[in-house]
C-alpha positions in Angstrom: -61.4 -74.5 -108.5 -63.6 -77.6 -109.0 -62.5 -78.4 -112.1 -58.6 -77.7 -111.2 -59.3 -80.1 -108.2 -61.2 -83.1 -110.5 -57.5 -82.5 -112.8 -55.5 -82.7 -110.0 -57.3 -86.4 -109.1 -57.0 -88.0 -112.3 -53.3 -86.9 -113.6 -52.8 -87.8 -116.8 -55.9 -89.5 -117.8 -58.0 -88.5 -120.4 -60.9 -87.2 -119.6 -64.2 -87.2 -121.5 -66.4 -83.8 -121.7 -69.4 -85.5 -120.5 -67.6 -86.8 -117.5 -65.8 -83.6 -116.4 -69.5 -82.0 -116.9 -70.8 -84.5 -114.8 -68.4 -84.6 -111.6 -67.9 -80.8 -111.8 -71.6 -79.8 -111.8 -73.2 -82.8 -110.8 -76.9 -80.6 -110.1 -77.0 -78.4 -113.3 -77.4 -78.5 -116.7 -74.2 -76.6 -118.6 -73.1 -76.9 -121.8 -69.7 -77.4 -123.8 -69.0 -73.9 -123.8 -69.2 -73.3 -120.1 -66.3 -76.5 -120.0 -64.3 -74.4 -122.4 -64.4 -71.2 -120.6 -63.5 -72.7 -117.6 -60.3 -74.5 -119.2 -59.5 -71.5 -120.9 -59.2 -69.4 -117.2 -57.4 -72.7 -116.0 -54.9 -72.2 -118.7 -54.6 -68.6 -118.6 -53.7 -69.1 -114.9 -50.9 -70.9 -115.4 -49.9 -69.4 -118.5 -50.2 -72.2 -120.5 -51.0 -72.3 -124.3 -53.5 -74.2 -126.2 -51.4 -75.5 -129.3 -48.6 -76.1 -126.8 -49.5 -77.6 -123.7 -47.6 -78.1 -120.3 -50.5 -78.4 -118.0 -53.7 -78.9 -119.8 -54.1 -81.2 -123.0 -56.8 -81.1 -125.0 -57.3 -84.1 -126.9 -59.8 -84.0 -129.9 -62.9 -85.8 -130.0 -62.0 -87.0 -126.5 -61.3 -84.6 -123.8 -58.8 -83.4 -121.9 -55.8 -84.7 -120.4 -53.9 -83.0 -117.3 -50.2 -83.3 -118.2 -49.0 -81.7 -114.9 -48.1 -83.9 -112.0 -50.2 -83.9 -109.0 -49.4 -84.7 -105.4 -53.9 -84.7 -105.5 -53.7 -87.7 -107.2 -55.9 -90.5 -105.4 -54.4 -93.4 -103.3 -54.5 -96.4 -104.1 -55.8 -99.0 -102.3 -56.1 -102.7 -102.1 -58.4 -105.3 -100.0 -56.4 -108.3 -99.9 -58.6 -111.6 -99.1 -59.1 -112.0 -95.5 -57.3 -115.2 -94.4 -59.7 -117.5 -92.9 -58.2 -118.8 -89.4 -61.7 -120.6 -88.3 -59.7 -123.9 -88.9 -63.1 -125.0 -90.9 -62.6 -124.5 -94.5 -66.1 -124.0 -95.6 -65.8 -120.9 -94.0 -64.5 -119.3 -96.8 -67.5 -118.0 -98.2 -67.8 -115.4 -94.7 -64.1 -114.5 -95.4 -64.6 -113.9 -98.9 -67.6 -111.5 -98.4 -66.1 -109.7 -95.9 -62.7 -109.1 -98.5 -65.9 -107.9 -101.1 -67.8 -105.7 -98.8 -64.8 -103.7 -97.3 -64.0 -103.2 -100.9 -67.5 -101.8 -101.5 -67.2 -99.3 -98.1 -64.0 -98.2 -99.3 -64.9 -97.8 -103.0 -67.5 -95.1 -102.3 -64.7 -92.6 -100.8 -63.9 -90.5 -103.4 -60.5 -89.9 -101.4 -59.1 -93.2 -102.8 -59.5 -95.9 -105.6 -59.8 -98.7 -104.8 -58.7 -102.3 -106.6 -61.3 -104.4 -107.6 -62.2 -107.5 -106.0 -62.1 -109.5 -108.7 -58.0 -108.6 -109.6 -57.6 -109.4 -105.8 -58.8 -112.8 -106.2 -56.9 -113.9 -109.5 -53.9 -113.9 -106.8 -55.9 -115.7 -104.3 -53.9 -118.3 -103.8 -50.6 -116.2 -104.4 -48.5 -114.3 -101.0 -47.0 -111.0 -101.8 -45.5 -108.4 -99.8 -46.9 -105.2 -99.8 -43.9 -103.4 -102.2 -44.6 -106.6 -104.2 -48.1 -105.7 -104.3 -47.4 -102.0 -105.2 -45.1 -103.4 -108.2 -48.4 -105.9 -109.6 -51.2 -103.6 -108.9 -50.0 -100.6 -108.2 -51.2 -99.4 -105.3 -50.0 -97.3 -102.3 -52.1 -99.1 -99.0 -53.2 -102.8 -98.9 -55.7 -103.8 -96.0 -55.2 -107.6 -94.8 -56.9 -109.3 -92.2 -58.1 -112.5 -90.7 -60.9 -114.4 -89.4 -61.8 -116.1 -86.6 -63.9 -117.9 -84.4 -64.8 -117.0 -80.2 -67.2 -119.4 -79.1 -70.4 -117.8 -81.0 -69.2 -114.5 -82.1 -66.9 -113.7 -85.0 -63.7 -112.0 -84.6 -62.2 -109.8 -87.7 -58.6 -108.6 -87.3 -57.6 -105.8 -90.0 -54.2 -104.0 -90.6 -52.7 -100.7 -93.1 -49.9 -101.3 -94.8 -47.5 -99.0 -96.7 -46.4 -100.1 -99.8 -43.3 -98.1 -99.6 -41.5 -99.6 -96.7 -43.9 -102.7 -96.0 -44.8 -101.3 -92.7 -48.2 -101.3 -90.6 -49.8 -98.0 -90.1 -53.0 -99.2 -88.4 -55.1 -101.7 -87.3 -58.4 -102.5 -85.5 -60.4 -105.6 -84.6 -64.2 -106.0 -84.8 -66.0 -108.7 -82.4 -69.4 -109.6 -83.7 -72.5 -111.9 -84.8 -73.4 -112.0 -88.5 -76.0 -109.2 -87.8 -73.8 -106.7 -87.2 -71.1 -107.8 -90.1 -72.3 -104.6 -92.7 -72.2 -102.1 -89.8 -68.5 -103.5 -88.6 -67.3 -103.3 -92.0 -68.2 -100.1 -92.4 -66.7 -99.1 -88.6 -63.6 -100.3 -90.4 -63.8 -98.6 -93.3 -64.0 -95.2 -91.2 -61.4 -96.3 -89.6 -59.0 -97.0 -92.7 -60.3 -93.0 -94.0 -59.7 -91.9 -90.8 -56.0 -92.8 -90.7 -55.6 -91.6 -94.0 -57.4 -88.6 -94.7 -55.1 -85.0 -94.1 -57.8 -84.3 -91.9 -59.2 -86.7 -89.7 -62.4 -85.3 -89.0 -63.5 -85.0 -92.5 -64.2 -88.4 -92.5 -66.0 -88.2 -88.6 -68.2 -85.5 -90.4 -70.5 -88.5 -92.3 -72.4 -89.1 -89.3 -73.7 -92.0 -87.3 -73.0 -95.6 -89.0 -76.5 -96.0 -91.3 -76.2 -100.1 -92.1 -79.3 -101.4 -91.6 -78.8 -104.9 -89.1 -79.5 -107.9 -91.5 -80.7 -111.4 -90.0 -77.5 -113.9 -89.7 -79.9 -116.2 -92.1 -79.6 -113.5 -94.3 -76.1 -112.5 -94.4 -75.2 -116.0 -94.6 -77.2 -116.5 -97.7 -76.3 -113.9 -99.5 -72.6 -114.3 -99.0 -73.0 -117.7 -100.0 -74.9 -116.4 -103.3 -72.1 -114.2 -104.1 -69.0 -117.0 -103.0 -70.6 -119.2 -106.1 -71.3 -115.7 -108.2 -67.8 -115.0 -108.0 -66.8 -118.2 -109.7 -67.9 -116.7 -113.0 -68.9 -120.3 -113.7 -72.3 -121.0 -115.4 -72.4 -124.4 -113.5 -72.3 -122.6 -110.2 -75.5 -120.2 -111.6 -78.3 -121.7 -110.2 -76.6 -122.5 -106.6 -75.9 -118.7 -106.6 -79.7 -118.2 -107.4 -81.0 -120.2 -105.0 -79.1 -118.3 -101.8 -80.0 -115.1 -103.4 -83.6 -116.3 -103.2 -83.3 -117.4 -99.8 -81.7 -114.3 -98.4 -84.4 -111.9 -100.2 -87.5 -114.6 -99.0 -85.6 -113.9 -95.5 -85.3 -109.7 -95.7 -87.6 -108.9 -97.9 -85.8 -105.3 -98.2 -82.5 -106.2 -98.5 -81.7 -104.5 -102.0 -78.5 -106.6 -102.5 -80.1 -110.0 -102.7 -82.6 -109.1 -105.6 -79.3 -107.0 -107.3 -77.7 -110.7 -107.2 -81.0 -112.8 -108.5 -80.9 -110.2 -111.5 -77.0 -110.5 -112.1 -77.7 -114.2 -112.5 -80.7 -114.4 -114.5 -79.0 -111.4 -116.7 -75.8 -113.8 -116.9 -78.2 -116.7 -118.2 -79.4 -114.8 -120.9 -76.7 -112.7 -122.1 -74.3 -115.8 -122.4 -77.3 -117.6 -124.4 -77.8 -120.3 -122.0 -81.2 -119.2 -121.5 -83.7 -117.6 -124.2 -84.3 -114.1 -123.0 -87.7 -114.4 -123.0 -87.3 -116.6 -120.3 -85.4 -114.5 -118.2 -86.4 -110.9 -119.1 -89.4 -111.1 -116.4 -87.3 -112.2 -113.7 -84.4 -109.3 -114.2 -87.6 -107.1 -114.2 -88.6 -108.1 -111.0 -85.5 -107.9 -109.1 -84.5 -104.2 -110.6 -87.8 -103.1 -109.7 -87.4 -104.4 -106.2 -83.9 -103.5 -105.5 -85.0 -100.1 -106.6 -88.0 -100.3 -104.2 -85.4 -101.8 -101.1 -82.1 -99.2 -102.1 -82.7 -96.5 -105.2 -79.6 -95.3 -103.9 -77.1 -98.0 -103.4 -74.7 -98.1 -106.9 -74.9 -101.7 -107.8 -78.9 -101.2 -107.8 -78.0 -98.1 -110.2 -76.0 -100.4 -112.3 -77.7 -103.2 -112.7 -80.9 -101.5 -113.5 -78.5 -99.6 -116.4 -77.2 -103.1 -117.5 -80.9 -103.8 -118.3 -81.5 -100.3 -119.8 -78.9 -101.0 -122.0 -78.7 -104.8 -122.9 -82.3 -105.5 -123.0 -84.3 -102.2 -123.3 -82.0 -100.3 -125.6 -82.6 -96.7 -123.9 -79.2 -96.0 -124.2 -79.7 -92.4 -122.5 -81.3 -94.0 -119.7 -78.7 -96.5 -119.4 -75.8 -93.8 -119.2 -77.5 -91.3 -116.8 -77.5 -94.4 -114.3 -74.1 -95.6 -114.7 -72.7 -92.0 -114.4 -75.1 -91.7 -111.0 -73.2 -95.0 -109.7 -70.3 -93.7 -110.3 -70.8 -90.5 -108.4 -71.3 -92.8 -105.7 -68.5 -94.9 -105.6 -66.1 -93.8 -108.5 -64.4 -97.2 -107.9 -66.7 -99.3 -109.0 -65.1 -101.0 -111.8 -67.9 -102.8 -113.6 -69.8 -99.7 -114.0 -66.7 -98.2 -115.6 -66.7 -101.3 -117.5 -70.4 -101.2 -118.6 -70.1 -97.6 -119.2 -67.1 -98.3 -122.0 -69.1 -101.0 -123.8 -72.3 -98.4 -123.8 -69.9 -96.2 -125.5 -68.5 -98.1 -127.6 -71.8 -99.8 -128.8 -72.9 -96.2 -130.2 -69.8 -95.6 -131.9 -67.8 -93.2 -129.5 -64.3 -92.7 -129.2 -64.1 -91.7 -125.3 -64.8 -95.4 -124.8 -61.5 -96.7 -124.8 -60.2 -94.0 -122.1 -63.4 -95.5 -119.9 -62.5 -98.8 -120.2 -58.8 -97.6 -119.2 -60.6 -96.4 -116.3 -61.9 -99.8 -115.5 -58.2 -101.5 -116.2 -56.8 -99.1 -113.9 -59.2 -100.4 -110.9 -59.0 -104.2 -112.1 -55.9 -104.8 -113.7 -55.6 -108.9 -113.3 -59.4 -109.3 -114.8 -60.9 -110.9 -117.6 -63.8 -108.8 -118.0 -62.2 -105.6 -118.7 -59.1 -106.7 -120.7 -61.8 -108.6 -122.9 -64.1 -105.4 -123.1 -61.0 -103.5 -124.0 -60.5 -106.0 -127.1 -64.3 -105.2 -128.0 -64.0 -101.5 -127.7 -60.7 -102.3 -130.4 -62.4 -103.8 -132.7 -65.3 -101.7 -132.7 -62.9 -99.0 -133.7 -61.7 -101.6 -136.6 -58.2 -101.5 -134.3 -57.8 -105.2 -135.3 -53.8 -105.2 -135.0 -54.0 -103.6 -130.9 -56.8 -105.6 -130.7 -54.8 -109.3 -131.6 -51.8 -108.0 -129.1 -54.3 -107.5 -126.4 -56.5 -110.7 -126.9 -53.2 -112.0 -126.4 -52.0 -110.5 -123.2 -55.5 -111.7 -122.3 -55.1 -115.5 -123.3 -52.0 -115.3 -121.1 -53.4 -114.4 -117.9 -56.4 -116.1 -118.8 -56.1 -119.5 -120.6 -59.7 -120.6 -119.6 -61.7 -117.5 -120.7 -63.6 -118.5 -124.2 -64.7 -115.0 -124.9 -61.4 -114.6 -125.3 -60.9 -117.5 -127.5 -63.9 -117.2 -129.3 -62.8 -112.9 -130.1 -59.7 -114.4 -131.2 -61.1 -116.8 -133.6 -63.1 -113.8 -135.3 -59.7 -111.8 -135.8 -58.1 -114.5 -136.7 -61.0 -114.8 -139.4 -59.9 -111.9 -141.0 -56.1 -112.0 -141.2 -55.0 -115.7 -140.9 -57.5 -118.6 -141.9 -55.1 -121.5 -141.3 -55.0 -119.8 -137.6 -58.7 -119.3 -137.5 -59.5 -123.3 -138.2 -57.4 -124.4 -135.1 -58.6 -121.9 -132.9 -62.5 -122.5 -134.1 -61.9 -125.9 -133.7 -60.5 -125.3 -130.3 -63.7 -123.7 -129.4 -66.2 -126.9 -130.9 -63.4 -129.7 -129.0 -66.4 -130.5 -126.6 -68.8 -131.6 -129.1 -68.2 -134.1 -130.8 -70.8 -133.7 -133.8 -69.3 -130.6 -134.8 -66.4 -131.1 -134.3 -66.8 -134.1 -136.8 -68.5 -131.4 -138.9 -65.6 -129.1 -139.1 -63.5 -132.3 -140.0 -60.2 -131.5 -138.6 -57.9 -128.4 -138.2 -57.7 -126.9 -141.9 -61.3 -126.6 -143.7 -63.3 -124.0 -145.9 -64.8 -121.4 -143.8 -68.7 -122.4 -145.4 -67.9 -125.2 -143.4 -69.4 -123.2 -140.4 -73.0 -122.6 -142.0 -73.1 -126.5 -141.8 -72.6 -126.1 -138.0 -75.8 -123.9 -138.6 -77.3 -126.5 -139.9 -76.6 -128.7 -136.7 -77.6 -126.3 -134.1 -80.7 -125.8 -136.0 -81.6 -128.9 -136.6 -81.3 -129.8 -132.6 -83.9 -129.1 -129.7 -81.8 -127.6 -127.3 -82.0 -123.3 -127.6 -78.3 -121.8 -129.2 -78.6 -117.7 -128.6 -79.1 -116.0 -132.2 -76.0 -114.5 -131.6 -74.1 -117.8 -132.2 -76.0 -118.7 -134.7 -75.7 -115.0 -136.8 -72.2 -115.1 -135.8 -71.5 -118.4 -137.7 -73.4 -117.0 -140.6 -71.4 -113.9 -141.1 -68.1 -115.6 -140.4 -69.4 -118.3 -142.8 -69.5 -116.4 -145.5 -73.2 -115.3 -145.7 -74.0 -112.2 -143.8 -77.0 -111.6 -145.3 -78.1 -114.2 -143.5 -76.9 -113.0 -140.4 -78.7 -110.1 -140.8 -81.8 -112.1 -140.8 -81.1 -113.8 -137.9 -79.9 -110.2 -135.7 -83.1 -108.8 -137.1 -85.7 -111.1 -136.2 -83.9 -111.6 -133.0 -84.3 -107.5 -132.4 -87.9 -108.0 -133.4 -88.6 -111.0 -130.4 -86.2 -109.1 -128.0 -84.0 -112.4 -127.7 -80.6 -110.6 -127.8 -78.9 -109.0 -125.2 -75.5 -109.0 -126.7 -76.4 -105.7 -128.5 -72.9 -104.8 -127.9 -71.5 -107.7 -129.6 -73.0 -107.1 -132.4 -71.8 -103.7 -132.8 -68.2 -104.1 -132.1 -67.6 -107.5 -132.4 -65.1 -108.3 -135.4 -67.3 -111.9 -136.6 -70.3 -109.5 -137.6 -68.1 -106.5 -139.6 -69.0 -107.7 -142.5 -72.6 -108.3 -141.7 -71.8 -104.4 -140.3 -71.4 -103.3 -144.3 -74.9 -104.3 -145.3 -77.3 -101.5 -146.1 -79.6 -102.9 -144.2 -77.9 -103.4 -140.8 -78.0 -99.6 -141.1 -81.1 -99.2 -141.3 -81.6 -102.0 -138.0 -79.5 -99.4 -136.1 -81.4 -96.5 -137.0 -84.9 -98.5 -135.6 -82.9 -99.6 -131.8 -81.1 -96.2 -132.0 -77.7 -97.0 -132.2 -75.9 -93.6 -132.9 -73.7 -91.7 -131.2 -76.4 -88.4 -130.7 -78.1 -91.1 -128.4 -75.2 -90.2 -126.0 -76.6 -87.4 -124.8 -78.6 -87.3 -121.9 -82.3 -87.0 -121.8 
């Protein structure tokens, strides 16, 4: 009945093995053929065959996929931005984390998905109606609200809607100081579950609210931290950093702050801003103390599997954390995300249904359409790839991943098309782009911006540099460069360099590998120790 019940909740999706072994026995070790006996019973059930399937698909190599419909399926929901009504604009950073942390609350109900923030916020500045919404994101609930100001307390207004007719099934208001902002949100989140849930008093049956009060210096810091995080904007790094600080000098057990110091200090080094060196002590740190502060909490789980995986290359490790954050709060996007490109990295099909997983949740964001492209290519799916880099450029003009991913395909089918686009990428430099000489050039051209970078002070992430090589012509040389980076632990972008198309044909060289074998890069590392 379990596994019927997980089926009925994800309709139509295909579902990995290892992920219906995990949500249906969570506590116990099983194997494969416990799975198949318990499909074969489902199936027997409702008379349906194997080879011909009506209600249960299996697909090989990947899962299964329930073909059925299913009035289980989970709600949608979405957290529209709270409109701030203060009348003092640089309010907006309290509005914003409110709109982030009722997503959160409502994320780790396993009743409901929930949209991530980040889609939310690509319409920021964008009024739909509810059915309008339903049509973009498709969702079934949207939550609005607004906040204000009385005298020295806060004021937070929320409201259900229905996507179907655009009407308002519920609302509440919260009146509060900063102190008791974590605690209201989740009294509202309770509230929203409460409204929707079959049966009301499942949701009563969590107990007494558990939010720890957190100083208003705290609060205010943090949200801060995470108003210039949420730009996705190196330049706005190191102010992020700095209230991130503050709020964990302030509450020295407040496991969010030290989950945002590592975010940002992760960011600096896997973007190659910063050698990793530099930063690898300082992500450490703040996993080890948001472990201390929260073990439990699944953006601690994930961020300590984002270092597992990027920096310490214990892939097992990695996965066993992201599938515990997910248990937790089976919305959380990013870890769907990070879970695809884990996959993907060792070579395993499933990843492209995870990352679908991640789409599904934030369908407007740059960060999964982007790690769908790498998943692509890492399956050498270079034509899907092109049309998605595409739908990618178009939502996102201003993203240079995706730029820079489409120069590499570009590499390989159209070199006329790969100049402009590389060009495109050097336009703020003018040395190179003096070096490049123009829009149509030999592709050696790009070991000479080697040469530069090399020859300059200033760190450039081995990545770049090996990337350059390979699409240069020379991927021995590449090689080199990925290998003695492996050897100093100065690369993070493990996962680049697995799927990415700029390194396949490093990819072809014996000894690449025999570099995979050493960090474990193979798909038996999937399973979990």
């Amino acid at each position: 009945m379990d596994l019927l019940v997980f089926f009925a909740q994800h309709p139509g999706e295909v579902l990995s093995r290892d992920l219906i072994l995990s949500a249906v026995w969570p506590h116990a070790y099983v194997t494969d053929s416990v799975l198949q006996s318990a499909v074969s019973t489902l199936r027997k059930a409702f008379g349906d065959a194997p080879r011909q399937s009506r209600f249960l698909e299996t697909i090989p190599k990947r899962g299964y996929r329930l073909l059925a419909d299913s009035a289980a399926r989970r709600r949608v929901l979405a957290v529209l931005p709270f409109e701030n009504l203060t009348g003092d604009a640089e309010q907006g950073w309290l509005a914003d984390g409110i709109t982030d942390g009722l997503t959160h609350s409502l994320g780790l109900r396993a009743e409901f998905k929930v949209i991530s923030r980040s889609s939310i916020r690509a319409m920021d500045n964008t009024r739909h109606t509810p059915n309008e919404l339903a049509q973009i994101l498709d969702v079934d609930f949207v939550l609005e609200g607004t906040l204000t100001r009385a005298e020295t307390r806060w004021v937070l207004r929320a409201r259900l809607a229905d996507t179907a007719d655009n009407s308002y099934v519920w609302s509440a208001t919260e009146d509060i100081d900063l102190d008791d902002l974590f605690a209201a949100e989740e009294r509202l989140a309770r509230g929203v579950c409460a409204h929707l849930l079959a049966n009301p008093a499942d949701d009563e049956e969590e107990g007494p609210l558990s939010e720890p009060v957190v100083p208003n210096e705290t609060v205010e810091d943090y949200l801060r931290g995470r108003f210039y995080w949420n730009k996705l904007d190196h330049t706005y790094f190191s102010r992020a950093l700095a209230c991130f600080q503050n709020a964990a000098a302030r509450s020295p057990t407040f496991a969010p702050a030290y989950v945002g110091i590592a975010d940002v200090w992760g960011a600096y080094g896997y973007w190659g801003k910063k050698p990793v060196a530099q930063v690898s002590a300082q992500i450490d740190e703040a996993v080890s103390l948001a472990k201390a502060a929260d073990p439990h909490n699944p953006e601690v789980l994930a961020i300590e599997a984002a270092y597992a995986f990027h920096y310490e290359w214990r892939w097992a490790k990695a996965r066993g954390l992201l599938e515990d954050a997910l248990r937790l709060n089976p919305s959380y996007a990013h870890a769907h995300l990070l879970m695809a490109l884990l996959l993907g990295t060792l070579g395993d099909p499933t990843a492209l249904d995870t990352i679908e997983r991640a789409r599904r949740l934030d369908p407007l964001s740059a960060p999964p359409a982007f790690a769908q492209v790498m998943c692509l290519c890492g399956q050498a799916r270079y034509a899907e790839a092109m049309q998605c880099v595409d739908r990618l450029l178009e939502l996102h003009p201003d993203f240079p991943p995706g730029w820079e991913i489409k120069a590499e395909l570009l590499w390989q089918l159209d070199e006329r098309q790969a100049c402009l686009i590389e060009a495109r990428l050097w336009a703020h430099d003018e040395e190179i782009s003096k070096v490049l000489g123009g829009s149509s050039y030999d592709r050696t051209r790009l070991l000479d911006v080697v040469q530069v970078l090399q020859d300059r002070q200033a760190y450039t992430s081995p990545r770049m540099t090996a990337r350059l090589c390979s699409l240069g012509g020379a991927p021995a040389a590449a090689l080199d460069i990925i290998r003695a980076a492996v050897g100093e632990k100065d690369l993070l972008q493990v996962d680049f360099v697995a799927m990415n198309p700029a390194f396949a044909a490093m990819r072809e060289l014996p000894g690449y590998a025999q570099l995979s074998k050493a960090i474990g890069i193979t798909e038996r590392n999937l399973i979990k120790s």
